[in-house]
N, C-alpha and C positions, 0 to 999 in steps of 0.2 A: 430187376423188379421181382417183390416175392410173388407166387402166385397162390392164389387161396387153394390149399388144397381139398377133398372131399373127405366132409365128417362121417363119413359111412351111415350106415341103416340106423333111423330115429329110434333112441332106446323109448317102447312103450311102456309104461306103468297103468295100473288101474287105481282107481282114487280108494279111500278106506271106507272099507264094508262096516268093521265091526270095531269102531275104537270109537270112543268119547268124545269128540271134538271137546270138550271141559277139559278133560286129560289132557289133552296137549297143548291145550293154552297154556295150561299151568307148569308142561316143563318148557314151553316157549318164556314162561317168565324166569323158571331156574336159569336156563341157558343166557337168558338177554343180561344177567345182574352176574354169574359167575363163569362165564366162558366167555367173553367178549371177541377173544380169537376166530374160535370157533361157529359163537353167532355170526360175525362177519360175514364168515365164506357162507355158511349154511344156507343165504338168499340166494345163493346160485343154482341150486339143485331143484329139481323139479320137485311138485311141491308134496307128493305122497311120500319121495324118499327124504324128502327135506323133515315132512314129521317124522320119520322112521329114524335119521339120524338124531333127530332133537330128543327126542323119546330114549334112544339108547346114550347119549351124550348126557342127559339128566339122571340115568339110572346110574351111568360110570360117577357121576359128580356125585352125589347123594354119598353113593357107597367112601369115599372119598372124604366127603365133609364129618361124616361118621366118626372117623378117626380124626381130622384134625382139628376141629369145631368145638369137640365135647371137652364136658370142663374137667376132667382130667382120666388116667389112666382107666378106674375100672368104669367111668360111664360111657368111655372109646368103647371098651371091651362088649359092653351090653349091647351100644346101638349097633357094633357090628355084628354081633350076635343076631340081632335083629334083621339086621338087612340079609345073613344067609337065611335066616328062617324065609321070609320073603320071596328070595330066589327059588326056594323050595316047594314052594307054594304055588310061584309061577309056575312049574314045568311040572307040577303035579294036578294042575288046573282045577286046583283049591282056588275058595275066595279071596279077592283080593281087597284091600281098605283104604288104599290112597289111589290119586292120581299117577301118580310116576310109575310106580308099580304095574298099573293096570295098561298103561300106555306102551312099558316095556313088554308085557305078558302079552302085546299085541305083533309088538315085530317078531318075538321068537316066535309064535305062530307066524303069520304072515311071511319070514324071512327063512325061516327053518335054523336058526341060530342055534348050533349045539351046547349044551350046558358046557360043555369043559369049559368055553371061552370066558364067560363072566365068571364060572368057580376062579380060574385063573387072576384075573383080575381082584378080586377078593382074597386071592392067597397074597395077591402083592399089600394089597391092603394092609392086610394081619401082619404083612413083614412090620408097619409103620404102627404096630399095637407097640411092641418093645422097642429098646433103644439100640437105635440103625448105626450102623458100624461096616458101612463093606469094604471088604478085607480087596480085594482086586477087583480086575474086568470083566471078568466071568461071574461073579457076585452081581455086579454094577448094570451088565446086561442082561441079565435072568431079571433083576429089577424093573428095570425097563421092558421090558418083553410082557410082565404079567403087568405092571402101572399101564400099558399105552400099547402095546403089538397087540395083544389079544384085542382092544377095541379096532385098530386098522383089519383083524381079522372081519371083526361083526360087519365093520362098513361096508367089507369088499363082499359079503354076502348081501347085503340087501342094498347094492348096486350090481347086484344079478354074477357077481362072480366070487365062484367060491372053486376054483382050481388053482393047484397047487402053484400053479408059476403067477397067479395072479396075490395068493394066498401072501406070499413071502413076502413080493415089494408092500404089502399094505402095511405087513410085519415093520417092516425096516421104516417107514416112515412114518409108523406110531413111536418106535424107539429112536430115532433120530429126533421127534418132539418131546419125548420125556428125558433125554440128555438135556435140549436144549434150558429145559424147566428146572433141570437140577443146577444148569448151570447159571442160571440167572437166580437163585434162589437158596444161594450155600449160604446168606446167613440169616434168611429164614427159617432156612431148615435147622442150624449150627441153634438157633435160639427154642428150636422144639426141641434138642438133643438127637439130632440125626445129622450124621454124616455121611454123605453119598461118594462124596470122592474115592477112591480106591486107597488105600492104608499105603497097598507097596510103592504107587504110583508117587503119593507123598511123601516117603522118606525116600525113594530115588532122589525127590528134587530138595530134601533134607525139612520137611516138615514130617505136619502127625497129624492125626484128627483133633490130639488135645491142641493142640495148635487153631484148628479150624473153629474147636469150640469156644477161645478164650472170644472169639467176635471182632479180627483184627487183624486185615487185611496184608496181607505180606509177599513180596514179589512171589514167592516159594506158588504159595496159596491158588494165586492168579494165573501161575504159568501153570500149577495142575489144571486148574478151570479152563485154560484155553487146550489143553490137550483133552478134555471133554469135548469141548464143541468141534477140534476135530476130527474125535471121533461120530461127532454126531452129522458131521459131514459129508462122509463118507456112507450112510445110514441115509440121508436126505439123496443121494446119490443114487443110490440104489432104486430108493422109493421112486424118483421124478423119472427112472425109465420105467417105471409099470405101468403111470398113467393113464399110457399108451393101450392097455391094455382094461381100461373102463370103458364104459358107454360114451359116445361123445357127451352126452350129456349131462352126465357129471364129473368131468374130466375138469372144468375150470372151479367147481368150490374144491374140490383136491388138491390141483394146487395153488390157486389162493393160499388154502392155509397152509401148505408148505412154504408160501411166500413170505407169509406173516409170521409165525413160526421160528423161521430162520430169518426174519429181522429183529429179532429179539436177540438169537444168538450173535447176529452184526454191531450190534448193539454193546454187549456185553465184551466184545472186542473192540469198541473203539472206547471204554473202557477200560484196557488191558486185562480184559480178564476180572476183572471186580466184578466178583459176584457176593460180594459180601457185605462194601456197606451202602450199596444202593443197587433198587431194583429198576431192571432196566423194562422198558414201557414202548407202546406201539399206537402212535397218538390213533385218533379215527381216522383222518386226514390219511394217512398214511396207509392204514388199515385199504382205504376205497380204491388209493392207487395200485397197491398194491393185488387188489382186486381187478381190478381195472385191466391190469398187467397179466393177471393169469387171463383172464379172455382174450385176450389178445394172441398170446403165446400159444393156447389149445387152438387157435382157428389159425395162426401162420407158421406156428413152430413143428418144422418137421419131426421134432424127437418126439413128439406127442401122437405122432399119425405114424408111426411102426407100425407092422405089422408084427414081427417079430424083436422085441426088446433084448439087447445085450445078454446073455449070459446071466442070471444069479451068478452074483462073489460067492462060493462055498465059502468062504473064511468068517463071513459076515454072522453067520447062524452055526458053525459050530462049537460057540459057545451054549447053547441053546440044545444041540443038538446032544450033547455032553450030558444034558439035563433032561434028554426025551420031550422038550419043551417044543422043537421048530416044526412047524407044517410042514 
């Protein structure tokens, strides 16, 4: 029989002194209509880091919808533009003019979030102003890293940890979910003119990106996509032993959404790998078991009650590291 073991000392939060409750309704309503994933798990978290994450999860999405939203090249160009003005603004504790903004401008006080991390993420942005082409793995995981690590960086600050051995897994299982998304999404992207796939990794298996762009699904295609989500794999691998290494008390919306997350990539494998002409979906139903399942697993499952977690993979970040990018 298992035995329940001890979630260690209750992580305390204090509730929000100086934030809008208006502001964060309104990116409770960005997050409920475009992050469904995410909204999911987000009821599991205690509720000051629950707005703390919704508030940074609507500033990442905004900055995001900027580029792919806008009705073509140069009005991408301006509202991103815009959104670094913005950032700027926040960490200069200049005025700010919307909701999101001002919500965000609350956790980087409140969290001490350093600007590199969302500059970063808006560098991956600006990569999606021009036409996306990455040449390998190295490419394809600096993508990843500044799309999706640097927000696993923000989360693992303002769930009270921000050391280096905590810093990395959050890393790895932001890019183990932006694999997952690229690979459920090659002919969404293939239809914006972005190809995420790695070029080399394609003609290894005797395709191309002009392949990828014609919009037409081909074993070649599918067996690159599935050696995506195994690399994202190994990245979700990583991530599920740092867990261990959160508060208990937000150990189960973490991995929730690593649960949900990587049923999307389970998905797109019982698919073969088609990630091109259907996107593959994570009913609600599922979503709640799968929820359901992560509390479970944080209150029985010993990998989540370490004290000390595995080793970092060094292999995993030096591509990153290549790039001066890895914590």
């Amino acid at each position: 029989m298992l035995r329940r073991p001890r979630l260690g000392r209750r992580h305390v939060v204090q509730q929000p002194s100086d934030v809008n409750p208006a502001d964060l309704e309104a990116c409770r309503a960005v997050i409920a209509v475009h992050s469904k994933s995410f909204h999911a798990a987000s009821h599991l978290l205690p509720s000051t880091l629950r707005d703390a994450a919704v508030a940074t999860y609507a500033f990442c999405r905004g900055a995001d919808d900027d580029v792919d939203d806008a009705a073509n090249a140069v009005d991408a160009a301006q509202r991103h533009a815009g959104t670094r003005d913005r950032l700027a603004r926040i960490y200069a504790g200049a005025a700010l003019h919307t909701p999101v903004e001002r919500a965000f401008a609350w956790v980087v006080r409140r969290f001490g979030i350093p600007r590199s991390e969302p500059e970063a993420l808006l560098d991956g942005m600006a990569q999606d102003l021009d036409v996306v082409r990455v040449a390998n793995e190295d490419e394809l995981l600096a993508y990843c890293y500044r799309a999706a690590g640097v927000v696993g960086l923000m989360m693992s600050r303002i769930m009270g940890r921000g050391d280096v051995a905590a810093l990395r897994r959050a890393v790895d299982l932001g890019m183990a979910m932006q694999l997952t998304n690229i690979a459920r999404d090659v002919g969404e992207d293939a239809r914006r003119n972005r190809v995420y796939l790695p070029q080399d990794w394609l003609a290894a298996a005797g395709s191309s990106h002009a392949q990828v762009l014609a919009g037409v699904n081909t074993p070649q295609i599918a067996a690159v996509n599935r050696r995506v989500l195994a690399l994202a794999e190994r990245y979700y691998q990583s991530g599920l032993d740092g867990i261990a290494l959160l508060p208990a008390s937000c150990r189960p919306a973490i991995l929730a959404a690593a649960f949900i997350y990587r049923q999307i990539g389970i998905k797109v494998l019982a698919q073969d790998g088609d990630g091109m002409t259907s996107r593959a979906r994570v009913s609600g139903w599922a979503k709640a078991r799968l929820a359901a399942t992560a509390v479970l697993w944080c209150v029985f499952g010993p990998r989540f009650h370490r004290q000390n977690p595995p080793q970092h993979p060094a292999d995993l970040h030096a591509p990153l590291r290549r790039l001066n990018l890895a914590p």
